[in-house]
Each structure stands twice: as C-alpha cells, then as structure tokens.
C-alpha positions as CSV (number, residue, x, y, z in Angstrom):
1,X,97.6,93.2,104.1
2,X,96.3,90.4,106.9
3,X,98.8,88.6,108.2
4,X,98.6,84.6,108.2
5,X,99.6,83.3,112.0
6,X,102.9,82.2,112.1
7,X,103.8,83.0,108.5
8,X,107.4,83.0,108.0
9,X,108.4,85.4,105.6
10,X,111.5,85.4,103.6
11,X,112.8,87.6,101.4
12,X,111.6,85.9,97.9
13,X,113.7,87.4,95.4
14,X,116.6,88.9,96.9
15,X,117.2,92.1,95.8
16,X,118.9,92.8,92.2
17,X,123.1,92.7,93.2
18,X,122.7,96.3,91.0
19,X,120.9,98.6,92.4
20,X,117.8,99.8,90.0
21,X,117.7,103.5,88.8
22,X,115.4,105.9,89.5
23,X,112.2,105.9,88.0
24,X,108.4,105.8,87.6
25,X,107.1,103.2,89.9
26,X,103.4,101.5,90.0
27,X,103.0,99.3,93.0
28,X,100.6,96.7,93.5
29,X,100.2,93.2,94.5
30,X,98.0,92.5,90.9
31,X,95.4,89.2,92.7
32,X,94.8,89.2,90.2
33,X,95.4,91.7,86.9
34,X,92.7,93.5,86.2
35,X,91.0,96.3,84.5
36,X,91.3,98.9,87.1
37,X,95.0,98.1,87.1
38,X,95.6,98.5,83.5
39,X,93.4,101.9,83.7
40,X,96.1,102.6,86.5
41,X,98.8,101.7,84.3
42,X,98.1,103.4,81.3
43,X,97.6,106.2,83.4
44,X,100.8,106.0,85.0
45,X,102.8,105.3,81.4
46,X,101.1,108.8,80.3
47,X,102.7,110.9,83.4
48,X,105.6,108.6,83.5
49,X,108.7,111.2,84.5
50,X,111.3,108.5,82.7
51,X,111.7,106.8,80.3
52,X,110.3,103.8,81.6
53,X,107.9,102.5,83.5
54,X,108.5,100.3,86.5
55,X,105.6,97.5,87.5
56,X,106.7,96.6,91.2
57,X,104.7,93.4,92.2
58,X,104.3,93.4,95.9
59,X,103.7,90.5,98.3
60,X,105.6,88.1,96.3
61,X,106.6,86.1,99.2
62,X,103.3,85.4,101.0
63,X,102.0,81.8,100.9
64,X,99.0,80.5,99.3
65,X,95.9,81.5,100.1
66,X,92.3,83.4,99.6
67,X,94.1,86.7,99.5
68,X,97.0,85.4,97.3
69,X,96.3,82.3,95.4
70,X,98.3,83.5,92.7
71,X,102.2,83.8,93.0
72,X,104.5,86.6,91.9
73,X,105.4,85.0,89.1
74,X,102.0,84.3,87.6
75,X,101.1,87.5,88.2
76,X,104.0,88.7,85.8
77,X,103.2,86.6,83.7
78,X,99.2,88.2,83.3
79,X,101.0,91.9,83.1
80,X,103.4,90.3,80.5
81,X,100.4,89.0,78.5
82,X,98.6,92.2,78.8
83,X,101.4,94.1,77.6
84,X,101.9,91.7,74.5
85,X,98.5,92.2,73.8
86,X,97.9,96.0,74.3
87,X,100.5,97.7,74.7
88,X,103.8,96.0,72.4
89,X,105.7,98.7,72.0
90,X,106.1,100.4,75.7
91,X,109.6,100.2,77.6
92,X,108.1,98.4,80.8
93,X,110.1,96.3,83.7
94,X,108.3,94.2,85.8
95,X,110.0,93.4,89.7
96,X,108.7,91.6,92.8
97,X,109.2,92.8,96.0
98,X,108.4,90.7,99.4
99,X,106.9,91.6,102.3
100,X,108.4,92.6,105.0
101,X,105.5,93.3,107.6
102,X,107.0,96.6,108.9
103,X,105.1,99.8,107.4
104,X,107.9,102.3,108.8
105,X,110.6,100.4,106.9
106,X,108.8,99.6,103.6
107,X,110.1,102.6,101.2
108,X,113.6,101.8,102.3
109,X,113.1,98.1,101.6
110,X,111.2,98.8,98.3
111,X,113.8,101.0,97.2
112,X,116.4,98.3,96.8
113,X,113.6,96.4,94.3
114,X,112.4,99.4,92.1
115,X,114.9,102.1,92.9
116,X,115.4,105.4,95.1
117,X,113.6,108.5,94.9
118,X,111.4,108.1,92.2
119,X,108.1,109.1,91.1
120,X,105.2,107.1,92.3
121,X,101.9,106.4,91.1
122,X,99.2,104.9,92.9
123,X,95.9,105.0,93.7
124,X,96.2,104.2,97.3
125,X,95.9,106.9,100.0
126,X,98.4,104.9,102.8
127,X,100.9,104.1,100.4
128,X,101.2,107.6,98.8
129,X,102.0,109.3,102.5
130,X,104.3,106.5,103.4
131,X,106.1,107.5,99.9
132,X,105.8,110.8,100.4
133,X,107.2,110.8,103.7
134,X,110.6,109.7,102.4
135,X,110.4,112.5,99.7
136,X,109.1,110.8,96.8
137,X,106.8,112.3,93.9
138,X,103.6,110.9,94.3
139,X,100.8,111.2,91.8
140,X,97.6,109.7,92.7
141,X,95.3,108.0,90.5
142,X,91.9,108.1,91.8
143,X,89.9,105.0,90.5
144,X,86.5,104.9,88.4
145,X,84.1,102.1,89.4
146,X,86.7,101.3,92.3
147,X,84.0,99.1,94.0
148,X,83.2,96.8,91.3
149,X,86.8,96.0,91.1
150,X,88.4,95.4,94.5
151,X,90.4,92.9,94.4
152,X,88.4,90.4,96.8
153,X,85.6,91.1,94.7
154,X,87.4,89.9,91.5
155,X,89.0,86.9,93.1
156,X,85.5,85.9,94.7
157,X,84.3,86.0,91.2
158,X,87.0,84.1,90.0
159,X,86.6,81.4,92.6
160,X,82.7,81.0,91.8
161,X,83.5,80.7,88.0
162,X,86.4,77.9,88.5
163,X,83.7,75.2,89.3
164,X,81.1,75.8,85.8
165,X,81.7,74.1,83.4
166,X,80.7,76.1,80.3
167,X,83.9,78.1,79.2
168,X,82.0,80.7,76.3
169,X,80.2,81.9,80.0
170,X,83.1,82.1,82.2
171,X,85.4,83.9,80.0
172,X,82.5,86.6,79.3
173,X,81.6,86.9,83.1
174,X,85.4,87.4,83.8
175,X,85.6,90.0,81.1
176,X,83.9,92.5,82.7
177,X,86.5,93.1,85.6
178,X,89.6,91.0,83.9
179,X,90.8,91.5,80.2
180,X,90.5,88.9,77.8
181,X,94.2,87.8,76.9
182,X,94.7,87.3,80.5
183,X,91.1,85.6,80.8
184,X,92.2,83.4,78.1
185,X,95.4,82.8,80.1
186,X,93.3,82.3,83.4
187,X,91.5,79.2,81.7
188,X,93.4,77.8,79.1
189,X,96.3,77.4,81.8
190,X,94.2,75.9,84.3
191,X,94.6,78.7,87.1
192,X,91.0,79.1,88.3
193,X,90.3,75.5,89.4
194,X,92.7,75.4,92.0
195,X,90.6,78.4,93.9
196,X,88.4,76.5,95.5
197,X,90.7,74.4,97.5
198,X,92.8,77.6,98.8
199,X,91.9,77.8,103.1
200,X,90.9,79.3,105.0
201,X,87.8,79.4,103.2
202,X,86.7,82.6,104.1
203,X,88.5,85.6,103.0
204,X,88.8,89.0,105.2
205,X,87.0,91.5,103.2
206,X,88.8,95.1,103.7
C-alpha cells in the first residue's frame, strides 16, 4: 500500500468489544469488487475450514484518493450486493480492518478484526508469509487472467467510463472485469462520477 504524506491514520472501526472466533478469512481491500475477487471468494467458500466465511475489508481507514476512492463501507456494500445476487444462501460476515502501516504488527492487529489463528486464503504471496509466520493455515489461490484485473487497472477503467455519457456502453465495458449487480450499483448510485476529481491525478502503478 503507498502511503499518502502526512496521512493520519486512525483506527476506523475500533475493534468488535467481543473478540471474533476463529475462522476462514479472505483479506482484501476490494477498489473496487470485482471478478477476480468473487473467483477468489468462491474459491475460498469451497475450502472454507468453518462454517463460515469471513470477508475482511482492509484499508478502511485510508483517505480518499486514486488508490481508494471508495470507502469501507461502499465496498461492503458491492460484496453485500454480490452475495444477494449470487450467492443468497452462504453464511458470510463481512469486517473492516484499518491500517496500521506496520507490516511486523499486522496479523496481531488483524486478529482482533477477523479472529485468531484461522485459516487464510489469499492469493497474495507477502501476505501469506506474514500469516504464516504467526502460524496460520494459509491456502493460496493463484489468480487466472490476474493482469487484466489488477486493481489499478479496473479503477483506471472505471475512472475513463465515469465521464461518457451512454450508460447501455459503460455498464457492458465494466462487465468484463466487474459483475453486473455491482455495475448496476456503480451507476445507478452515482459512484463513478466522482473519479475524476480524486488527486493526485496520477496513480502509482504497482
């Protein structure tokens, strides 16, 4: 994650005053939800080890900006969709965790958001050894197509669509690396136009 200068970060939620059982955990910061993360998720619901699955939403405290225009709670709100949509019937919490800008410290942190010793799945090779180091199950997912949705890309796409005018167009571009209920969402709730107005107005690409 690149750091703003100067970015105060506070811890935004606090953590639950009970502390969250073990479970299966996906992380991800979901800028936005798309289709490699629901072919992550469904994944993860197969080899879930309980009877839930956990969706951990990270970076819910950073500010506005080309990396994170939208916030935590939008972002649950696209999962939530989805789910509605796809998937009715699973058992599946949803829980933010901030940042905290300290890589050594993050499991321990995390834990008190989605619970202790868990299994994780994920599909990033950093955050599996910093998980694994503090004895948790981690299974990775390894990503199809993982270039033609990386998350910079999807949000650049997003960005270019928010200025046409022609809705049929944008929802069907959108559609290839976003699905359609949270398309729908994306437009109908006016969440795209604000994109271009986000700074700085170029976006770190990594």
């Amino acid at each position: 994650m690149n750091q703003i200068p100067n970015e105060e970060l506070k811890l935004e939620p606090l953590p639950p005053k009970m502390k969250p059982t073990p479970s299966t955990v996906v992380l991800g910061r979901f800028q936005p939800f798309h289709r490699g993360h629901i072919a992550l998720i469904e994944w993860a619901y197969s080899k879930k080890h309980t009877s839930t699955l956990r969706i951990a939403i990270g970076s819910s405290n950073r500010v506005t900006s080309p990396e994170n225009p939208w916030d935590w709670k939008e972002r649950k709100e696209m999962i939530e969709i989805w789910k509605k949509k796809c998937h009715p019937d699973w058992e599946v919490e949803i829980v933010a965790i901030p940042d905290i800008n300290d890589p050594p410290n993050w499991v321990r942190h995390a834990n008190q958001y989605h619970g202790e010793s868990g299994v994780l799945i994920t599909s990033d090779i950093e955050t599996k050894k910093l998980y694994e180091m503090k004895n948790w199950i981690v299974e990775l997912f390894e990503f199809q197509n993982r270039d033609s949705l990386e998350g910079w890309r999807v949000r650049e796409t997003c960005k270019m669509l928010s200025t046409v005018n022609e809705i049929d167009s944008v929802k069907e571009i959108l559609s290839l690396s976003i699905h359609e209920s949270v398309v729908d969402w994306l437009v109908e709730e006016d969440r795209l136009t604000r994109l271009p107005f986000i700074g700085p107005p170029v976006e770190h690409v990594g």
